[in-house]
C-alpha positions in Angstrom: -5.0 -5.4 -5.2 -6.7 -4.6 -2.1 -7.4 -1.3 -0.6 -7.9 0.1 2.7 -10.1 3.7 2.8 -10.3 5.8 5.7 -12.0 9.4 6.6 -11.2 11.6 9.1 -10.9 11.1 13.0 -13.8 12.8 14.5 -11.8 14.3 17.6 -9.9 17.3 15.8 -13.3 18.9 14.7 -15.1 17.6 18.1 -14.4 20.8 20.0 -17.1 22.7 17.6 -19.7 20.2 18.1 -22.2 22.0 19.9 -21.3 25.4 19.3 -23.8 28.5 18.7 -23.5 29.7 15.2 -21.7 33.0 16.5 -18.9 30.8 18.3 -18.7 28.6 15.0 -17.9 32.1 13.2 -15.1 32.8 15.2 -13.5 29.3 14.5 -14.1 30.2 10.4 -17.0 27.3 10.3 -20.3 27.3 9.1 -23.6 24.7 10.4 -25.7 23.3 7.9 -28.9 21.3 8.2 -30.3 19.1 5.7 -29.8 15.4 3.7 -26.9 14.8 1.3 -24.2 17.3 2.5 -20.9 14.6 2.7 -19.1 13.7 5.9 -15.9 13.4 5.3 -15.7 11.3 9.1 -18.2 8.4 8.7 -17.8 8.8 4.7 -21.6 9.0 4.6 -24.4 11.8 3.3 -26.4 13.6 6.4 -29.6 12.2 6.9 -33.1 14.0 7.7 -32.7 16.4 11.1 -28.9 16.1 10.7 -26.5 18.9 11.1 -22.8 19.1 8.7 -20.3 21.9 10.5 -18.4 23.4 6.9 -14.6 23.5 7.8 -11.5 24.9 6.8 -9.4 21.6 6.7 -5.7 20.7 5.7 -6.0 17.4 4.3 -2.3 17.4 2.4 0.3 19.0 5.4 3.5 18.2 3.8 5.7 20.7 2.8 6.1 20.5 -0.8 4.4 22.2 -3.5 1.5 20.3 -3.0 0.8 21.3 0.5 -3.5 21.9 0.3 -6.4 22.8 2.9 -9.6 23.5 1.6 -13.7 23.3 2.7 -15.2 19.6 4.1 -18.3 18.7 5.9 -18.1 17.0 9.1 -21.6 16.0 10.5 -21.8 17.3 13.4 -21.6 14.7 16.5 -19.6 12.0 13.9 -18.8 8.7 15.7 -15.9 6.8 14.3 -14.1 6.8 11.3 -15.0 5.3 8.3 -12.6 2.5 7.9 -12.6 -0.9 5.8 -10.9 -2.5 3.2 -12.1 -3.2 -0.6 -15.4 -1.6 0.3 -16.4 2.3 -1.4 -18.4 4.2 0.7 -22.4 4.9 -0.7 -20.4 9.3 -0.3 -17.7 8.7 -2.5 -19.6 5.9 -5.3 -22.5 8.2 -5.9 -20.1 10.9 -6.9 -17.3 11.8 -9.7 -14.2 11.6 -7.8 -10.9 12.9 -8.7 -8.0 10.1 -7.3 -4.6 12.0 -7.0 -1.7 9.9 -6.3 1.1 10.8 -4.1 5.0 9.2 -3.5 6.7 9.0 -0.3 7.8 12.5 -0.8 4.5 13.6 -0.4 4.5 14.7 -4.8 1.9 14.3 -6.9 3.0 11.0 -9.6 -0.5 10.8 -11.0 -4.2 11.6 -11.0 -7.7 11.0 -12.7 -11.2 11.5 -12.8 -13.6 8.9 -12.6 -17.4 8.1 -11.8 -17.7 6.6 -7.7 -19.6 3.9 -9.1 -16.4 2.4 -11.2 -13.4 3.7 -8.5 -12.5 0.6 -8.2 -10.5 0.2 -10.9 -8.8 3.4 -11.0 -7.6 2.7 -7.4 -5.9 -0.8 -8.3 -4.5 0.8 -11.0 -2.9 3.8 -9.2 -2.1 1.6 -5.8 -0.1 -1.0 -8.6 2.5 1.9 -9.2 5.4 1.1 -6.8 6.3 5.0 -6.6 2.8 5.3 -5.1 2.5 5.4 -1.3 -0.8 6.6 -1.0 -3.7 8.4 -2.8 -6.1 11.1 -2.1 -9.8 10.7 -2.9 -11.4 14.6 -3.6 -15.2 15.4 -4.5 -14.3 16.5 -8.9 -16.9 19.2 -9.1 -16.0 21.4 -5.8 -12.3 20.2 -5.6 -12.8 19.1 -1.6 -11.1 16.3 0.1 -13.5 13.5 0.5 -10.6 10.4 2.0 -7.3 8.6 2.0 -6.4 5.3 0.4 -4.1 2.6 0.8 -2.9 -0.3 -0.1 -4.2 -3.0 2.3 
């Protein structure tokens, strides 16, 4: 089964681009420099010289139980979304993911754990469920959002 994998648009977290680290503050966001902090935009680690802004982000906005914001990187100056189909981004394959599966209702039908470099699997599996609408991709150790998936 194929699937489709998308991060975030860029544009909601744009207006912070640029901003002194005091101004950052008052927004509740943090800069940090340095190589392998993961963008949760271009679904790619920071390189040398890069910058990642740390932000308060909810990824899961319906109102049900499982209504969830938490901390994600967004590299500062991000372009476009990641999006293709049956391809895992290098951020999510070099990392234990945790796939949480959700209905139309927006409820949590099922979830596991499972190493980046074998996702692919575990996603056809979840995305074969009919109850499944769409899943939710989450860095396992920290618990953070990392990207959506589809079905193609």
């Amino acid at each position: 089964m194929s699937f489709r994998i998308t991060g975030l648009p860029a544009r909601p977290f744009s207006h912070l681009f640029g901003l002194s680290d005091a101004e950052l503050a008052r927004h509740g966001a943090r800069r940090f420099h340095g190589e392998g902090l993961p963008d949760r935009v271009e679904l790619r680690d920071t390189g040398p010289g890069e910058t990642a802004l740390l932000i308060n982000h909810e990824h899961q906005p319906a109102d049900t139980p499982y209504r969830s914001r938490h901390a994600i990187f967004v590299r500062e100056h991000a372009g476009a979304p990641f999006d293709a189909t049956d391809t895992l981004p290098t951020a999510l394959r070099s990392r234990l993911l945790s796939l949480r599966a959700f209905d139309a209702s927006h409820l949590m039908v099922d979830a596991d754990l499972v190493d980046g470099s074998a996702a692919e699997a575990l996603i056809e599996r979840l995305l074969s469920r009919p109850d499944v609408a769409y899943v939710h991709a989450h860095f396992a150790l920290r618990g953070c959002y990392a990207a959506l998936i589809r079905r193609a």
